[in-house]
KEFIKOL-694935 format. One record per residue: x, y, z of N, C-alpha, C in turn. Coordinates in pm, whole numbers, plus 32768, in hexadecimal, padded with zeros to 4 digits. Example, Ala and Ser with C-alpha at 12.3 -4.5 7.8 and 13.67 -1.06 7.14 Angstrom:
<sites>
85277DC7830C84CE7E3E830C85287EB6830C 85057F1F82C485577F9682CA850A80038313 
</sites>
This chain:
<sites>
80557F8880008000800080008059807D8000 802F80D77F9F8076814F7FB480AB81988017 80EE81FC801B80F2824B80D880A582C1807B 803582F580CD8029837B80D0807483FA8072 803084368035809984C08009805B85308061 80AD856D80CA809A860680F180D5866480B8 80AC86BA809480BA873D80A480BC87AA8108 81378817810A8131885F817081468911815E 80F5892F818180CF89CE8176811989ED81DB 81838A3781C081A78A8D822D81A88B2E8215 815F8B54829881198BF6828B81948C4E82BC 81908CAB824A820C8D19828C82198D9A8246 81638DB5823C81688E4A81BF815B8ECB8247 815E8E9382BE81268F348317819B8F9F82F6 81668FF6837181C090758346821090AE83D0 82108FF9841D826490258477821F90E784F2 81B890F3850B81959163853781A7919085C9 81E9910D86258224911486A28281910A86D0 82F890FD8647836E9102865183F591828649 83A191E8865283CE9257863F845C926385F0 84149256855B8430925784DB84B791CF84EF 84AE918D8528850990FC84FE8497908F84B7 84DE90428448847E8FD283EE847F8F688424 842B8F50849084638EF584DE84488E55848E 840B8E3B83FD844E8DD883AB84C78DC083B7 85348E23839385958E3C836886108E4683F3 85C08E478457861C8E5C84AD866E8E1384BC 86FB8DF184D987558DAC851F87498DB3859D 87398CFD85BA87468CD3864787D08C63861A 88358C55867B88928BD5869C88C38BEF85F6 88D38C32858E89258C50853288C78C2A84DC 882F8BF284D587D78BD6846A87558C4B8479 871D8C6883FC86B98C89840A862C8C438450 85F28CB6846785898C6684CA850B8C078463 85008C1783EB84DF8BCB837E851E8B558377 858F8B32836D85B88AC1835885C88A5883BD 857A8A5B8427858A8A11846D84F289DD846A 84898A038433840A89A184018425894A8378 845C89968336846F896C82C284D288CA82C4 852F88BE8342858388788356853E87E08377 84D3880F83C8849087C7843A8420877983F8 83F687B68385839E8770832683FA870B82C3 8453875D829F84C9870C823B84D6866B826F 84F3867482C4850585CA83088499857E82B9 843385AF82C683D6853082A983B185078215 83D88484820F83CA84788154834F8470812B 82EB8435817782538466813682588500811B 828E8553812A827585E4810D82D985F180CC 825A85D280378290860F7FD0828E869B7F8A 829187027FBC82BF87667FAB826D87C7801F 8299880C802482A688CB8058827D89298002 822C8975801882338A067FF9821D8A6E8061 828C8AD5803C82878B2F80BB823F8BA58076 81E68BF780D781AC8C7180A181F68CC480D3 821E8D3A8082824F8D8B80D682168E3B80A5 82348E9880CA81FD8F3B808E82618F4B8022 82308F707F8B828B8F8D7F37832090047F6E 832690687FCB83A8906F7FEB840190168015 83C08FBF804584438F40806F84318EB1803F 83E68ED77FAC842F8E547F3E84BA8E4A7F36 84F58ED67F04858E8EB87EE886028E6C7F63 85D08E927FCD85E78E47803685D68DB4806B 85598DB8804685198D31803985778CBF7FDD 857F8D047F5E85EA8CC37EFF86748CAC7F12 86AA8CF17F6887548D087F96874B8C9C802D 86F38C66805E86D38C1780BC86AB8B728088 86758B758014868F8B187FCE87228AD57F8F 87488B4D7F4587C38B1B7EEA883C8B197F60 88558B2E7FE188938B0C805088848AB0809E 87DE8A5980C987CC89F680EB87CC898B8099 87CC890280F987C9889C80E48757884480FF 8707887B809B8668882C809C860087D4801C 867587FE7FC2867687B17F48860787EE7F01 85CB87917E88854F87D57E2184DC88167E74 84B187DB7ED2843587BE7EED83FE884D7F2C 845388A37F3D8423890E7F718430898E7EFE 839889B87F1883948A4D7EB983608ACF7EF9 83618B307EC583168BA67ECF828E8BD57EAA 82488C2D7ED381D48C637EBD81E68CF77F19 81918D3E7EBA81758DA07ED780D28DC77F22 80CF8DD37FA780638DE77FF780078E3E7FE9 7F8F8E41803D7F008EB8801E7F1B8F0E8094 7E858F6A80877E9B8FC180E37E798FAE818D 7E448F2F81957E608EDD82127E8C8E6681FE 7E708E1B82917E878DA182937E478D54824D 7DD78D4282387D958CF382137D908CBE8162 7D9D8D5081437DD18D6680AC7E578D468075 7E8F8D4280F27F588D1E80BF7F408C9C80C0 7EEC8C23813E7EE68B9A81147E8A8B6980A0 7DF48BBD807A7DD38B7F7FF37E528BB37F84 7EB68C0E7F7F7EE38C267F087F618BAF7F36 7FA38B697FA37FF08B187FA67F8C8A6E7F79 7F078A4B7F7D7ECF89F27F467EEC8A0B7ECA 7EC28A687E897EDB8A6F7DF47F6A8A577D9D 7FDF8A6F7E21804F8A367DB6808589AC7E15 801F89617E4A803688E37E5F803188987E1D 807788047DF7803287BB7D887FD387317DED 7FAE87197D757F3A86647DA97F9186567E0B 7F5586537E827F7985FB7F327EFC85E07F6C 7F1D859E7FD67E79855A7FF67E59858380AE 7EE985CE80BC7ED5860A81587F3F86978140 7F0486F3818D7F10875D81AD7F58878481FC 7FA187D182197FF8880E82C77FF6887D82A5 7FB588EB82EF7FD289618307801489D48375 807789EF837980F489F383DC80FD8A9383F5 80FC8AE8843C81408B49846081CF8B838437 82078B9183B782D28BAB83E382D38BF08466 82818C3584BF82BB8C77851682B78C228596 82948BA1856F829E8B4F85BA833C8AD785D8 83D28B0D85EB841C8AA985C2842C8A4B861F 83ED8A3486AF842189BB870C83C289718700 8379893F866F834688DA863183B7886C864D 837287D186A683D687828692837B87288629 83E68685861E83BA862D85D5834C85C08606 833985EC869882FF856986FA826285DD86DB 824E865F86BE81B9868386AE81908679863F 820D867E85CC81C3867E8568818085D98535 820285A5855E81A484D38598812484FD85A8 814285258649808284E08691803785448611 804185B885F07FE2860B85917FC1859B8528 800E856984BF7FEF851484517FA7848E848A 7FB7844584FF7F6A83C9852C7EF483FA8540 7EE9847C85CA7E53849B85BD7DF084D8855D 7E38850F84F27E02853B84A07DB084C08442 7DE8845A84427DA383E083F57D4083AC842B 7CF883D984DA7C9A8381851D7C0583EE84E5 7C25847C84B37B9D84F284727BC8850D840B 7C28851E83EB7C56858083557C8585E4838F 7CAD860583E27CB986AA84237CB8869484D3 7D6B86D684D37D9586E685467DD6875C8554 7DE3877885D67E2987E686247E7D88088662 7EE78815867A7F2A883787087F068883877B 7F40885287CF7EEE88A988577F1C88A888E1 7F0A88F1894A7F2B88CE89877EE4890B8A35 7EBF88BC8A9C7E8088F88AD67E8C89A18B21 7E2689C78AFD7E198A5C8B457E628A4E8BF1 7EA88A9F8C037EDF8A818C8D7E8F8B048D07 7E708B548CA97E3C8BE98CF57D9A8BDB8D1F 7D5A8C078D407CB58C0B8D697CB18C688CED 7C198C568CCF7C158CB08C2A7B878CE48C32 7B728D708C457AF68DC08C657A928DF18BEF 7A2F8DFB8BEB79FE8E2D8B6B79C68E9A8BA4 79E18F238B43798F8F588B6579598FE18AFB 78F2902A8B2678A9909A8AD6790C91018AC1 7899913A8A52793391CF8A1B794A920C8A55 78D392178AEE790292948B39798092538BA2 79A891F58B707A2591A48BCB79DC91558C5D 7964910D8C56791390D58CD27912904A8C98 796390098D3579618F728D2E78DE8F278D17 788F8EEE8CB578428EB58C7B780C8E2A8CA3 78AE8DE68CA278998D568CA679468D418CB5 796E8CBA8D1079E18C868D3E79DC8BEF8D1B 79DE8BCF8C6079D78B448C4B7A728ADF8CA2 7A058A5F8C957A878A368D0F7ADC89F68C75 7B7389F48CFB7BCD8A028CA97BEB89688C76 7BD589188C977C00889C8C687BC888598BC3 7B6688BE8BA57B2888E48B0F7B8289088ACF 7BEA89928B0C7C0B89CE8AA97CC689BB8A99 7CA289D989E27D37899589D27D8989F78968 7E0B8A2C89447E488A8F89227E588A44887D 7E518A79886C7E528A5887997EE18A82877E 7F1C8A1A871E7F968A5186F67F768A1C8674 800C89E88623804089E185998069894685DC 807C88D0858D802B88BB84E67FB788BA84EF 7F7388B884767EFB888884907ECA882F83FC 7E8287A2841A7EBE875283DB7E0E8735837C 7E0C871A83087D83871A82EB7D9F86CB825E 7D43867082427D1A860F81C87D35869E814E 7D8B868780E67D6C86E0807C7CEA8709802E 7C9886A180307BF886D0800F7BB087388044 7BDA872080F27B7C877781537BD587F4814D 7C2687EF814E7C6A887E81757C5588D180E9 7C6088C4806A7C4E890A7FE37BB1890D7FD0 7B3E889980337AD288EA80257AAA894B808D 7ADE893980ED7ACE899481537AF28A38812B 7B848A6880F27B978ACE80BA7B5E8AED8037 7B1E8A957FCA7AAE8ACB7F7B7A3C8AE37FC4 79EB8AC8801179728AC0803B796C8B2080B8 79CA8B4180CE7A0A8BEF81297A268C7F8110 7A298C7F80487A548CA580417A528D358056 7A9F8D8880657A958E2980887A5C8E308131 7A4C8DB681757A2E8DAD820F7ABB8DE38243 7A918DF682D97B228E0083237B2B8D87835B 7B838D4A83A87B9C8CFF83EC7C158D078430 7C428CE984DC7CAA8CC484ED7D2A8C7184EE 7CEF8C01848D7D4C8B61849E7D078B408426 7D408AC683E47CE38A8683AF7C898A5183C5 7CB489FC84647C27899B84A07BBD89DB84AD 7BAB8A6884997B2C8AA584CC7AED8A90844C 7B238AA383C27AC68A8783297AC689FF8322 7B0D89AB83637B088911833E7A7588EC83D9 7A84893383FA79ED88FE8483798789468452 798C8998841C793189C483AA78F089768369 7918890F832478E088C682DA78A388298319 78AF88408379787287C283F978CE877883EF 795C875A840C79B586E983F279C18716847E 7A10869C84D57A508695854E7AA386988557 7AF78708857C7BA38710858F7BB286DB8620 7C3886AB86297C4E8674866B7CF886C286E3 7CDD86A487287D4C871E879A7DC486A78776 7E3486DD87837EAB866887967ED186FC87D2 7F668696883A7FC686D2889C805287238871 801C878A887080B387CB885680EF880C8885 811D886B88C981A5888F892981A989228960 81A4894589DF81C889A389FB824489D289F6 828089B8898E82ED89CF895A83008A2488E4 829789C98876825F89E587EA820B8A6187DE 82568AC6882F82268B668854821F8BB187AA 81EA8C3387A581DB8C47871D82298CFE8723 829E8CFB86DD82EF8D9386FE82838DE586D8 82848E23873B822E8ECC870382618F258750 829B8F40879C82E68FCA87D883608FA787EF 83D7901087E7844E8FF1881284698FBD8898 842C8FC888D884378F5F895D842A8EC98957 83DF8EAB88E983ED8E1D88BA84638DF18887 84AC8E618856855E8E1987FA85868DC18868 85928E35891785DA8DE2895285C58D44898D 85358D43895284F98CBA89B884FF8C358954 84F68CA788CF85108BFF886785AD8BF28867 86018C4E8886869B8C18889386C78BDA88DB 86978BD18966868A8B6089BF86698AED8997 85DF8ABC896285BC8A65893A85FB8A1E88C0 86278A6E888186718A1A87F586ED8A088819 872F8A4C888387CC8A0D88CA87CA899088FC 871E89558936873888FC899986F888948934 86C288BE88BF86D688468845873C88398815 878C887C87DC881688728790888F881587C4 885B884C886F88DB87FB88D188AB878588E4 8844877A88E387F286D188DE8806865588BB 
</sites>
């Protein structure tokens, strides 16, 4: 029997807006960019047959000089992203070819290891569509615009959404046609859209996502104590 073909979207068109003007794609952590360390982490696996990274047309040319320096072989290409998220992953479906599973990844996510993106691809085969996650550790309040506590859902419900996120290629390309011009935050929110059951898998309070320069220092920690590993 065949293995599987995945495909993997990796998102990386933002504009960086909490980094006070650093690309934090582009950033160097431990002498690599902070891109190439998803890109690395997917590479391992030979069912994933190819990559495409989205990125904002100012940092194609970059994008390209990160290619022709790494060591990741054919399988990885470029695309040029929309004016959100949601639009940078249907325009990264479109330069995917025939695969029959999906991964949609964060680049600003690099302490992606190989043991989540595992459990992601096993659980993803028990619905068509899985998640990473990981439990909420804080009490989490809801409340009105005028800022009044509402409601205090209990916490053992609630769970923190990260990157990958893993979905049957059927459901995920109808989910973003049948969305289209919607907002959404994730994909799973257009793929539960369509009544499918995603499914939570375990992923890491580790697998933090850079958005302010206070994050450089916490993923440099973390990728020291992989490297030395």
């Amino acid at each position: 029997m065949n293995e599987p073909r995945i495909g993997v979207i990796i998102v990386s068109a933002g504009e960086s807006q909490r980094m006070c003007g650093l690309d934090k794609i582009f950033t160097p952590v431990l002498g690599k960019p902070i891109l190439s360390y998803s890109i690395s982490a997917f590479s391992m696996f030979s069912i994933i047959t190819e990559i495409v990274i989205v990125l904002s047309k100012s940092n194609l040319n970059q994008g390209k000089q990160l290619l022709e320096n790494g060591n990741w072989g054919g399988g990885v290409t470029l695309c040029i992203g929309g004016a959100n998220r949601q639009e940078s992953v249907r325009l990264g479906l479109e330069n995917l070819s025939d695969c029959d599973w999906i991964i949609v990844h964060d680049g600003a996510r690099p302490c992606i290891t190989s043991d989540i993106i595992s459990r992601g691809i096993d659980t993803a085969r028990e619905t068509g569509a899985a998640i990473a996650a990981v439990p909420t550790k804080d009490t989490i309040k809801i409340v009105d615009a005028s800022g009044v506590v509402i409601a205090t859902p209990k916490r053992k419900q609630l769970w923190n959404v990260q990157t990958p996120q893993i979905f049957r290629s059927d459901l995920l390309r109808k989910a973003h046609e049948t969305n289209l011009g919607k907002d959404a935050t994730d994909d799973s929110a257009l793929v539960e859209n369509l009544g499918v059951d995603v499914k939570i898998f375990l992923g890491s309070y580790d697998n933090i996502k850079l958005t302010t320069l206070a994050d450089l220092n916490i993923v440099e920690l973390i990728l020291s104590g992989k490297t030395s590993s």
